[in-house]
Residue, then its C-alpha position, 0 to 999 in steps of 0.5 A: x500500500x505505498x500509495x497511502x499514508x497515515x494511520x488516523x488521518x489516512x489518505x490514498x492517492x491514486x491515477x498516473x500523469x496521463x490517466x484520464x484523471x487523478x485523485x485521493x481518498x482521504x479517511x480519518x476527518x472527525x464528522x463535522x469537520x469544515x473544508x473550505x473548498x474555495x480556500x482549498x483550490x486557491x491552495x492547489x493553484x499555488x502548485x498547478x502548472x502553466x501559471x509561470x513561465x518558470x514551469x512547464x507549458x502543460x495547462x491543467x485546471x487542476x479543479x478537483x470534483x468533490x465525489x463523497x464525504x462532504x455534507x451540504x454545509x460544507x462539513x465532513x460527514x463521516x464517509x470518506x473524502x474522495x476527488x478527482x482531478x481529470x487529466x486535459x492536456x497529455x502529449x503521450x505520444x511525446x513520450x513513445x520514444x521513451x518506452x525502451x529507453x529509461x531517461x537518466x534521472x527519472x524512475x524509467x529503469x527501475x520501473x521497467x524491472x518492476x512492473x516490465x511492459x505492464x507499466x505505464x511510461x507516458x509522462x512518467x505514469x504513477x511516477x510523477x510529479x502530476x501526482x503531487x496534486x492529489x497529496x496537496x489536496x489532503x495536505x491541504x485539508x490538513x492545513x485547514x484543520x491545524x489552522x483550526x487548531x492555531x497552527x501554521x505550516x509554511x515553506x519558502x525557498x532558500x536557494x536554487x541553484x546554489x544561489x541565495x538571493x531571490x532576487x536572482x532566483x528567477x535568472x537562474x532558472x532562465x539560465x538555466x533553461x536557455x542552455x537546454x538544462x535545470x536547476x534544484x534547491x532547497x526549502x525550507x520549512x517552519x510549523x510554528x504554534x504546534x503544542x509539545x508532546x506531540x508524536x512518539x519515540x523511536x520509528x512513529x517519531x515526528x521526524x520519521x513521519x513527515x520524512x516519509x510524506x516528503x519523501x513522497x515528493x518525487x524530486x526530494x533527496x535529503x531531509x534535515x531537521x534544525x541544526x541538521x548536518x551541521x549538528x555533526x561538526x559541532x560540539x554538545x555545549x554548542x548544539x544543546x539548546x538550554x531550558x529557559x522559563x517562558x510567558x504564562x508559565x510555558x518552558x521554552x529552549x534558548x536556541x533552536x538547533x533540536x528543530x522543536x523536535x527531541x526523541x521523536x516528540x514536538x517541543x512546543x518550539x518551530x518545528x522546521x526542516x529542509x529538503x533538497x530538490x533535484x534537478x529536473x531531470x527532463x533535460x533538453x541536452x542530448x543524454x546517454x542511454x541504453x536500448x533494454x532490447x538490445x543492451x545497446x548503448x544510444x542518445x537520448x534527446x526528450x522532448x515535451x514540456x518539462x519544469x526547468x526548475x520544480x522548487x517553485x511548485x514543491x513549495x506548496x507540496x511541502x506544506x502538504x506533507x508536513x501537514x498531513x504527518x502532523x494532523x495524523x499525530x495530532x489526531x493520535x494524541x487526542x484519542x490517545 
């Protein structure tokens, strides 16, 4: 079931980029639960391609139709949440040339070994990114129910391409695009207003569980939490975050290397992480290859429409997967 996540607050997407649609089913939302679709769709419109001309040509709506699980005041009534998102503007023929030779980068060859001529290769079937549309409609529902709750999730991007200033951010892109190339980052994520005790110890710890929902982002490669890898070349009087007394009888820490979370559990500081994004690896640039028929050595020129850089679109799926893992812990300490 590596299509589902969570245990309380659980979801199941489900479809591939050139089906004739995509979707989720969401379980777990107490009865009575408020979705604002209004507010919703303006959050999948952060992610939807063909709004920039930073992202890729492809034009999809990206307006999910609401199947089962909503009552008509816009409350849960304890049926499954279930969407759709239909698929307008596949190019499948694009990808033919592809079908015996796996792009470098991309999931073609170990998909190929997997699932052999059953899988679906158009657009990078139930591979792609296009299926981050369906996470961030759970994600995004989450993001409702912590609002409710006082808590905030938010991304931003600290770096593409190496570079650091945003004002140069969408140079790089451009640059990088007019050589037939592409460009990753980082970003960075902040969850401010969560209560301590959150989450559990050892393999259901809050870095585990919003580790694995980003890690359903198709581009990320490394994740880290506070301090993060920096933490190794420090010593422990440095990396400790001294207890101090807070407002209204609160206990807060000094610093914040620990990323609000310690043995797993939230500590009631910003929980705040980073993720590498790749590089998109759909590249104009001529690649090499190898025919699976033939065992053949062969260039590979892709052509279709393809992101010069994802970090601008990912941002939103970031908040999505950090929200999704929280609401399900949250839920867990609640009926626990």
């Amino acid at each position: 079931m590596s299509n589902s996540f969570g245990n309380l607050f659980r979801f199941t997407i489900f479809g591939q980029s050139h089906a004739p649609a995509i979707g989720v089913t969401v379980e777990g939302l107490p009865a009575g639960s408020p979705v604002d679709l209004a507010a919703l769709q303006a959050f999948l419109d952060r992610r939807a391609p063909g709004k920039s001309p930073l992202t890729t040509a492809r034009k999809e709506a990206d307006v999910p139709e609401l199947l089962s699980g909503l009552g008509p005041d816009g409350r849960t009534c304890g049926s499954p949440l279930t969407f759709l998102i239909r698929n307008g503007d596949q190019r499948s023929r694009d990808y033919e040339p592809l079908r015996y030779v796996p792009r470098p980068g991309h999931a073609d060859f170990p998909a190929m070994l997997r699932f052999g001529e059953s899988r679906d290769y158009a657009g990078g079937g139930q591979f792609s990114g296009r299926l981050t549309a369906p996470l961030c409609i759970a994600g995004g529902i989450a993001l409702q129910q912590l609002a409710a709750a006082g808590i905030r999730v938010e991304a931003r991007i600290l770096s593409i391409g190496g570079e650091r200033d945003p004002e140069r951010f969408a140079e790089t892109i451009f640059t990088a695009a007019g050589e037939g190339d592409s460009v990753g980052g980082v970003i960075e994520c902040t969850i401010l207003g969560c209560p301590p005790g959150i989450g559990e110890p050892m393999f259901g710890g809050l870095e585990n569980r919003i580790a694995q929902a980003v890690f359903g982002i198709p581009a990320v490669k490394g994740i880290e939490f506070g301090a993060g890898f920096r933490a190794a070349e420090m010593t422990g009087s440095a990396h400790n975050d001294p207890f101090i007394p807070g407002p209204e009888g609160r206990i807060l820490t000094e610093g914040n290397n620990h990323g609000g979370i310690l043995g797993g559990m939230s500590t009631g500081m910003p929980i705040v992480f980073r993720a590498a994004v790749k590089p998109t690896p759909s590249i104009a640039l001529e690649q090499r290859s190898v025919d699976i028929r033939t065992g053949e050595a062969v260039p590979l020129q892709i052509t279709g429409r393809h992101d010069p850089c994802i970090v601008p679109r990912a941002v939103p799926c970031m908040e999505a997967a950090a929200a999704a893992a929280l609401y399900d812990a949250l839920l867990e300490r609640r009926c626990s």
